[in-house]
C-alpha positions as CSV (number, residue, x, y, z in Angstrom):
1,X,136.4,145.9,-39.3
2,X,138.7,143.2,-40.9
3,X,137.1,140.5,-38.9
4,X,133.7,140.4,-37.0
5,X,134.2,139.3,-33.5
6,X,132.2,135.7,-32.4
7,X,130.8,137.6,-30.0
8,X,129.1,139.8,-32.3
9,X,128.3,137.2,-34.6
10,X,126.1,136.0,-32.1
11,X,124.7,139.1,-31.0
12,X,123.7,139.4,-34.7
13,X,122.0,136.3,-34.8
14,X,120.3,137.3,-31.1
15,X,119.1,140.6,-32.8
16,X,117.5,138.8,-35.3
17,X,115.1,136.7,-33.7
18,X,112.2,139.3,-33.1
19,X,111.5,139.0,-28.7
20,X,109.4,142.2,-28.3
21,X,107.8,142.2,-25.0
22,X,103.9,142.3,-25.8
23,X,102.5,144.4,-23.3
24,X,101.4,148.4,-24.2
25,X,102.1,148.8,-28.1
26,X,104.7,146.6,-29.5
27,X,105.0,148.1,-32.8
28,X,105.2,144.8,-34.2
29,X,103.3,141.6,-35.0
30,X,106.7,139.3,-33.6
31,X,105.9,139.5,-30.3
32,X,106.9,137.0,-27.3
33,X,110.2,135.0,-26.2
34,X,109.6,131.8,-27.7
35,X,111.7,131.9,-30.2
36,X,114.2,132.9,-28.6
37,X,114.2,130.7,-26.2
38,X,114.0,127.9,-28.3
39,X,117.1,128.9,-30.2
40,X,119.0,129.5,-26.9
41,X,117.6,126.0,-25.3
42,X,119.4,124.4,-28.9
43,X,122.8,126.9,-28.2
44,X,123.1,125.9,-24.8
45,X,122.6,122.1,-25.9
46,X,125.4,122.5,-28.1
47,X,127.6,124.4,-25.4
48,X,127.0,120.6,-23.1
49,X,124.5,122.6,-20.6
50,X,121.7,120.8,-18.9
51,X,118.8,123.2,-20.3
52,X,115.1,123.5,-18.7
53,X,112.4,125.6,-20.4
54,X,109.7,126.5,-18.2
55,X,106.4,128.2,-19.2
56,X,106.4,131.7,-17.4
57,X,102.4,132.4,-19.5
58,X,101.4,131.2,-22.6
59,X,104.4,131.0,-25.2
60,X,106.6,132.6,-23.3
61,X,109.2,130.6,-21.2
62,X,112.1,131.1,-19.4
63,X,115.1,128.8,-20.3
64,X,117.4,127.7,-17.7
65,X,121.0,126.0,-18.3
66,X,123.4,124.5,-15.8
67,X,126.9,123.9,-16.2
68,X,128.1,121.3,-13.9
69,X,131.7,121.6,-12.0
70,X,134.2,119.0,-12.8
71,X,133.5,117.9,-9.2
72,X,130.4,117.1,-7.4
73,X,128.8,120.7,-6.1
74,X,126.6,122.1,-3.8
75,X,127.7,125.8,-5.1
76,X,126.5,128.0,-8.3
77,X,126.9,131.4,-9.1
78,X,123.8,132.1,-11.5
79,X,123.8,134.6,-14.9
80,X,120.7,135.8,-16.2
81,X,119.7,137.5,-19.1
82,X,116.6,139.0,-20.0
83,X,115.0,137.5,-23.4
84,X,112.8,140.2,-23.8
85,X,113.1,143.5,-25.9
86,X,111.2,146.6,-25.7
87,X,108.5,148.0,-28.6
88,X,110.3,148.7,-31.9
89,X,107.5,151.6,-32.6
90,X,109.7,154.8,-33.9
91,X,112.5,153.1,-34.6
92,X,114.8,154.5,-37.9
93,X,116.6,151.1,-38.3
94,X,115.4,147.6,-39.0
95,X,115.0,146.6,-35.2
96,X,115.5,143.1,-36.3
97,X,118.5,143.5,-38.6
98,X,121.5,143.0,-36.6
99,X,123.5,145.4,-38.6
100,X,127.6,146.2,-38.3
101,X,128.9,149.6,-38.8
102,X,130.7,151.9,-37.6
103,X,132.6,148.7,-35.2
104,X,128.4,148.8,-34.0
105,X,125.6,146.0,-33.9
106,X,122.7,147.9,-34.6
107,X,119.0,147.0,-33.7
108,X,116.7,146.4,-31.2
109,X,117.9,144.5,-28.3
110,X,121.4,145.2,-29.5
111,X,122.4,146.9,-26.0
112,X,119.6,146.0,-23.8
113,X,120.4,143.3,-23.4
114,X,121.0,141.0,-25.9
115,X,124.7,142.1,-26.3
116,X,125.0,141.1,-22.5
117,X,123.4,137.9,-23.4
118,X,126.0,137.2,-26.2
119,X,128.5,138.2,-23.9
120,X,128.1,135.9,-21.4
121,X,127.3,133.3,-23.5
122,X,130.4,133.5,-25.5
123,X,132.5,133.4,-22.0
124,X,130.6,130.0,-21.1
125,X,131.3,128.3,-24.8
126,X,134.9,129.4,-23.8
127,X,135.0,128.1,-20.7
128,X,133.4,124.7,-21.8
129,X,134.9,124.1,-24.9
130,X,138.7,124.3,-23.2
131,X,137.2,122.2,-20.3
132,X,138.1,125.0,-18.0
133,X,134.8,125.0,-16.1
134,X,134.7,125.5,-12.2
135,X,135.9,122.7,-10.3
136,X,133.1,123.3,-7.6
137,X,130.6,125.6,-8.9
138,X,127.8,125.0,-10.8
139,X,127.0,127.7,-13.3
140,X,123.7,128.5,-14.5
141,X,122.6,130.5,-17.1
142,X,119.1,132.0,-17.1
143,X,117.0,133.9,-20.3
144,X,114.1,135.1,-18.4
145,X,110.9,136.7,-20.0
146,X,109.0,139.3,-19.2
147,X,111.5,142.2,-17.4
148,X,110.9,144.8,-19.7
149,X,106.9,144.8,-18.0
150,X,107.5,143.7,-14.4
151,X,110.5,140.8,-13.9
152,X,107.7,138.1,-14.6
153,X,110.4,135.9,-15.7
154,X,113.1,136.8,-12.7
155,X,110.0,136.2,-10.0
156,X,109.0,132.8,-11.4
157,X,112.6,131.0,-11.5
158,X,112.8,132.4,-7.9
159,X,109.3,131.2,-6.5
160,X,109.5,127.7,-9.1
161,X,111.8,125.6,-6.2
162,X,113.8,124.8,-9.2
163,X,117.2,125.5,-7.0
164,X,116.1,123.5,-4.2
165,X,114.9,120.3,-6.4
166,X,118.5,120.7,-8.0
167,X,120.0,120.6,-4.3
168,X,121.6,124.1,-5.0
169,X,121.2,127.6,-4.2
170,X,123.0,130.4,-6.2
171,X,125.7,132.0,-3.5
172,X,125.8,135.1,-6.2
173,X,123.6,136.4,-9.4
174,X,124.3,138.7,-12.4
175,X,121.7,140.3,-13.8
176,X,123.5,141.5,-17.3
177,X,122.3,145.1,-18.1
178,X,124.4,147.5,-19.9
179,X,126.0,149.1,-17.0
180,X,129.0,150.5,-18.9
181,X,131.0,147.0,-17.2
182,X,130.1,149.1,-13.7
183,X,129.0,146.8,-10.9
184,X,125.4,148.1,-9.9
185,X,125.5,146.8,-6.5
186,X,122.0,149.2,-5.7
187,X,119.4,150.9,-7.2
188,X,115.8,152.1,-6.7
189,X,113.0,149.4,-7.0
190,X,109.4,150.7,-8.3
191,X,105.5,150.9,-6.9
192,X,103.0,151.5,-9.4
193,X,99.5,152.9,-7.9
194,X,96.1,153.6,-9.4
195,X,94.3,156.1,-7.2
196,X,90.3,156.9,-7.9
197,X,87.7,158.7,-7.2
198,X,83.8,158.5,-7.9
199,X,81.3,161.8,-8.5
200,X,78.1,161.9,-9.6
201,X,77.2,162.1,-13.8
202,X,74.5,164.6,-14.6
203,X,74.1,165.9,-17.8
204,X,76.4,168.7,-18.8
205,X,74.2,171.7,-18.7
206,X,73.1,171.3,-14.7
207,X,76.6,171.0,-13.2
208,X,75.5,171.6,-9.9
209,X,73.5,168.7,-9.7
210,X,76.6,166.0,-10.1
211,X,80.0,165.7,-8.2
212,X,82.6,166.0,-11.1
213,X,85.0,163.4,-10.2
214,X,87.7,165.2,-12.0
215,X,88.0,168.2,-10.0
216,X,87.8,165.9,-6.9
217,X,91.0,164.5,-8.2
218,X,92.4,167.5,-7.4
219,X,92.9,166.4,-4.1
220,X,94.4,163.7,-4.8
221,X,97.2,165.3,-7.0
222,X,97.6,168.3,-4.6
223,X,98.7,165.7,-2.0
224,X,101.0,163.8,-4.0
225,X,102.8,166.9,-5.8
226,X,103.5,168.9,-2.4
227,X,103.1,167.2,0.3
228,X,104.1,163.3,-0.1
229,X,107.6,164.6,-1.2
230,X,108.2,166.5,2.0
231,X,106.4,163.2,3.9
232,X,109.2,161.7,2.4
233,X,111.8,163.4,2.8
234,X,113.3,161.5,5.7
235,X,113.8,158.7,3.7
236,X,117.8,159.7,1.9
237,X,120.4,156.6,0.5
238,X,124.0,158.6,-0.1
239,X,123.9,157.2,-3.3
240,X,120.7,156.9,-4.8
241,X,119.2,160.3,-3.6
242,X,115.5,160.7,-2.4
243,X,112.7,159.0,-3.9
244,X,110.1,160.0,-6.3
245,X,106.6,160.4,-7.3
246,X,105.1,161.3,-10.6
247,X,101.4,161.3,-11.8
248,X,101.5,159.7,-15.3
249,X,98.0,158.8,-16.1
250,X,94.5,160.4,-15.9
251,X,91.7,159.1,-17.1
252,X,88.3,160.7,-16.4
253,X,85.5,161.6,-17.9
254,X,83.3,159.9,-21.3
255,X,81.8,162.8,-23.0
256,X,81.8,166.3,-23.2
257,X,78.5,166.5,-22.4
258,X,78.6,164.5,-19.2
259,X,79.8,165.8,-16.0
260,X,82.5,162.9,-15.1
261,X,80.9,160.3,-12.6
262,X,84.9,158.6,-12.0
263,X,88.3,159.3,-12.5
264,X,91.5,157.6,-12.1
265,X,95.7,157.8,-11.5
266,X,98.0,156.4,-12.1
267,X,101.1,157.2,-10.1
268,X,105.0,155.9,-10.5
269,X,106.8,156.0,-6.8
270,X,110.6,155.5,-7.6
271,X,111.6,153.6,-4.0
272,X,114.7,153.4,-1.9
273,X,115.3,150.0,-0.8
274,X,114.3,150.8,2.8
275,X,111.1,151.0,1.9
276,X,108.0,149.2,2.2
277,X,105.2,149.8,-0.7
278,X,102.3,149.1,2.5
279,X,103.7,152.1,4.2
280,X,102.9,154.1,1.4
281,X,99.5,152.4,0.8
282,X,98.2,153.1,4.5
283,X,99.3,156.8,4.0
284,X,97.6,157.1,1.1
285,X,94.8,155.7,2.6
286,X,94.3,158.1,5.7
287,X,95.3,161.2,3.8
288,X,92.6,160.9,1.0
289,X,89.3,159.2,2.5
290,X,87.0,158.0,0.0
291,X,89.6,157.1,-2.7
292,X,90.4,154.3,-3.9
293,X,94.2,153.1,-3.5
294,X,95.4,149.9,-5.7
295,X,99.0,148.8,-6.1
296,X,99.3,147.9,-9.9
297,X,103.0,146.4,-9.9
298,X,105.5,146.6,-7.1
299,X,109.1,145.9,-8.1
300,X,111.7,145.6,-5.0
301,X,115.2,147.7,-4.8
302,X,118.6,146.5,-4.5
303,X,121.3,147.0,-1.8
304,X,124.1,144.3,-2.0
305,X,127.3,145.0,0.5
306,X,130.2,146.4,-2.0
307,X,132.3,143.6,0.2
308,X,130.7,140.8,-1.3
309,X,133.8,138.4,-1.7
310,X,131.9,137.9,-5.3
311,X,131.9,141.3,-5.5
312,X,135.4,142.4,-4.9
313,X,136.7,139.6,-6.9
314,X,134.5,140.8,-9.6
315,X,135.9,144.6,-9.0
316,X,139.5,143.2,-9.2
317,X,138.9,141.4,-12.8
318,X,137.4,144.3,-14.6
319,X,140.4,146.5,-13.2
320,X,142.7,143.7,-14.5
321,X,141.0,144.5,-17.9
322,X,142.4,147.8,-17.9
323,X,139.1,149.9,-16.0
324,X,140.0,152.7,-14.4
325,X,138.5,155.1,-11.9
326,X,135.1,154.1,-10.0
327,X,133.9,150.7,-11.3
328,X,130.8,151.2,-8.3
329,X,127.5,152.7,-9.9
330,X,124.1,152.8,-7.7
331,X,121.1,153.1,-10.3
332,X,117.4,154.7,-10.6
333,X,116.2,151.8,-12.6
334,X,115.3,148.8,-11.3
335,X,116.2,145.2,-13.1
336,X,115.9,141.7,-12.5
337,X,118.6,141.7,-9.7
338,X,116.2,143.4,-7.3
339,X,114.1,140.4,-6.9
340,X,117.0,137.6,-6.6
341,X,118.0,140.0,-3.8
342,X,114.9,140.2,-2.2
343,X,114.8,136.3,-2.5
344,X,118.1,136.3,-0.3
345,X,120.7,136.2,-2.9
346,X,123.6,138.5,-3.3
347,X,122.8,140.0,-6.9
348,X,124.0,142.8,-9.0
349,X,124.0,144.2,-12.8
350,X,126.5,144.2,-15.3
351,X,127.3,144.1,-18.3
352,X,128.8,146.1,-21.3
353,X,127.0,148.7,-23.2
354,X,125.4,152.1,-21.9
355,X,121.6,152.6,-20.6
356,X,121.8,155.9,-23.0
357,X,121.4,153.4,-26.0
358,X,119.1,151.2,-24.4
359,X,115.2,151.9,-25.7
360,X,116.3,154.3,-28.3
361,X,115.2,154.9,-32.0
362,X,118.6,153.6,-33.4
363,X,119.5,151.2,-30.6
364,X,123.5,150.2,-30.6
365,X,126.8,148.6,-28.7
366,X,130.3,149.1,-29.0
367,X,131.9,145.5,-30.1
368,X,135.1,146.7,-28.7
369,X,133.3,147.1,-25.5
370,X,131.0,144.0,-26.2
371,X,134.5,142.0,-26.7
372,X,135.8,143.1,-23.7
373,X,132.9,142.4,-21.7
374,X,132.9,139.1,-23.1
375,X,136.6,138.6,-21.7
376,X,135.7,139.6,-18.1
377,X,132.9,137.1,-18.2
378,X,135.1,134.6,-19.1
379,X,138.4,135.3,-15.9
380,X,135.5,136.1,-13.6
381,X,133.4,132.6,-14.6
382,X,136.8,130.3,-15.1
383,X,138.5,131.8,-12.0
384,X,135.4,130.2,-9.7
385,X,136.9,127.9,-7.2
């Protein structure tokens, strides 16, 4: 490649800054978003955004940029990012080395989603540096912590009141995810449930005088393996299929010699949007007296009408970029545009880059696809009235 693109110049220098989510093992001592926010709050500076950075926990902010209109607004369209990466553990590349080959950027973060990041922000320094900003929508940009471990970063901007101090309410959100430039306009949302039981510890060599608490559990896991599915088998979306349940977890037990005296769950319910994580709860409940049901994380689904006027203009840009064939995807991941619909605002993902790279060993995007995702930011943005 004769010359390297801006916007993978700036995915390179996105790569670099090290913005592993902490939570589980990290595989690296360069954990948190601070950095990166910082270095976005100074980019976005430069660009002649209005940046906020608030503190989400300790270290870790979100940063928040708003480009005004060139007339007085009471409209934005919002793009958010997330700033967080996943663990670098097992990877075969430098995670943090922003690499080019093979017309690549290599490294963690490269395709989820820092190349959507650069993307977007390459389309807004467009759009500002040519003064060709919306006359009356506001545009804000968002890099939100926390999505790769719950959308901690997506639920605070949206519970904050920072839109209604500002006067303004985002009409329409982008959540940028590599979605192969496909408009996700639905996908599954996510209830995470411990579920335990308590025997009765004796020593190991008078079993019958204890309650083993792991072969209790078998109760529990018989229920959730044959007969939750068919429970829920009335719940169908055309697109997304049926929901699901899978037992991830168990923990029971301390010693070898020890008839267990507790054991424990953990269960991963992949939800359609119709549903409500209670009614799964009080289910639960009634069908296994005397355990103990506890919803870890609950994250909510997304169904945004494919007649969105935001959305149909979006649909006509990226065909106007040469796309072909369905540009409509529904997802089984859920992302941070589940919860800015479930706060009432039209939301969807996009972005360029696949979800097969995203999380992987040797994590990658195309900058011919990066570049062209980069374009489509920039008519879809400049084209706001």
């Amino acid at each position: 490649m004769s010359k390297i693109p801006e916007v993978a110049q700036l995915l390179q220098k996105l790569v670099r800054i090290p913005s592993v989510n902490p939570s589980g093992d990290p595989g690296t001592q360069y954990v948190g978003e601070r950095r990166i926010a910082l270095f976005l709050k100074s980019h976005l500076l430069r660009m002649g955004a209005k940046v906020e950075m608030h503190e989400v926990a300790k270290g870790r902010p979100n940063v928040i940029a708003c480009f005004k209109a060139r007339r007085r607004s009471e409209r934005a369209v919002m793009v958010e990012s997330h700033t967080d990466t996943v663990s670098v553990l097992g990877m075969t590349i430098p995670p943090f080395g922003g690499q080019i080959r093979k017309g690549r950027v290599w490294g963690r973060g490269a395709c989820d989603t820092k190349g959507t990041m650069a993307a977007v922000l390459t389309a807004l320094g467009s759009l500002a540096r040519h003064k060709k900003l919306p006359e009356t929508t506001d545009l804000c940009f968002v890099g939100a912590m926390g999505e790769e471990a719950g959308n901690e970063g997506a639920m605070h901007l949206m519970k904050s009141g920072y839109f209604r101090r500002k006067g303004v309410r985002p009409e329409f959100a982008i959540a940028t995810e590599p979605t192969e430039l496909k408009i996700v306009y639905k996908h599954k949302g996510a209830v995470w449930l411990r579920i335990s039981c308590e025997g009765r510890a004796v020593h190991g060599s008078k079993p019958e005088l204890g309650i083993n608490a792991i072969l209790k559990m078998q109760k529990a896991l018989e229920f959730i393996t044959r007969r939750l599915p068919a429970l829920y088998a009335r719940y169908r979306d055309t697109e997304l299929g049926r929901p699901s349940f899978s037992v991830n977890i168990i923990r029971g037990g301390s010693k070898v010699n020890i008839v267990p005296g507790h054991c424990e769950i953990e269960l991963d319910h992949r939800t359609l949007p119709a549903e409500k994580s209670k009614d799964l709860v009080r289910l639960l409940a009634r069908s296994l007296p005397g355990f103990g049901i506890e919803i870890i994380s609950s994250r909510p689904g997304l169904s945004t009408p494919k007649n969105d006027p935001h959305i149909r203009r979006l649909a006509d840009v990226i065909r106007g970029h040469g796309r072909t064939g369905d540009i409509f995807e529904a997802a089984p991941w859920f992302a941070d545009c589940g919860v800015f619909g479930e706060a009432g605002v039209p939301a969807i993902a996009f972005g360029p880059g696949s979800i097969r790279q995203a999380h992987t060993k040797d994590e990658y995007i195309e900058i011919d696809e990066l570049a062209v995702g980069a374009e489509i930011f920039k008519t879809y943005l400049g084209g706001l009235e």
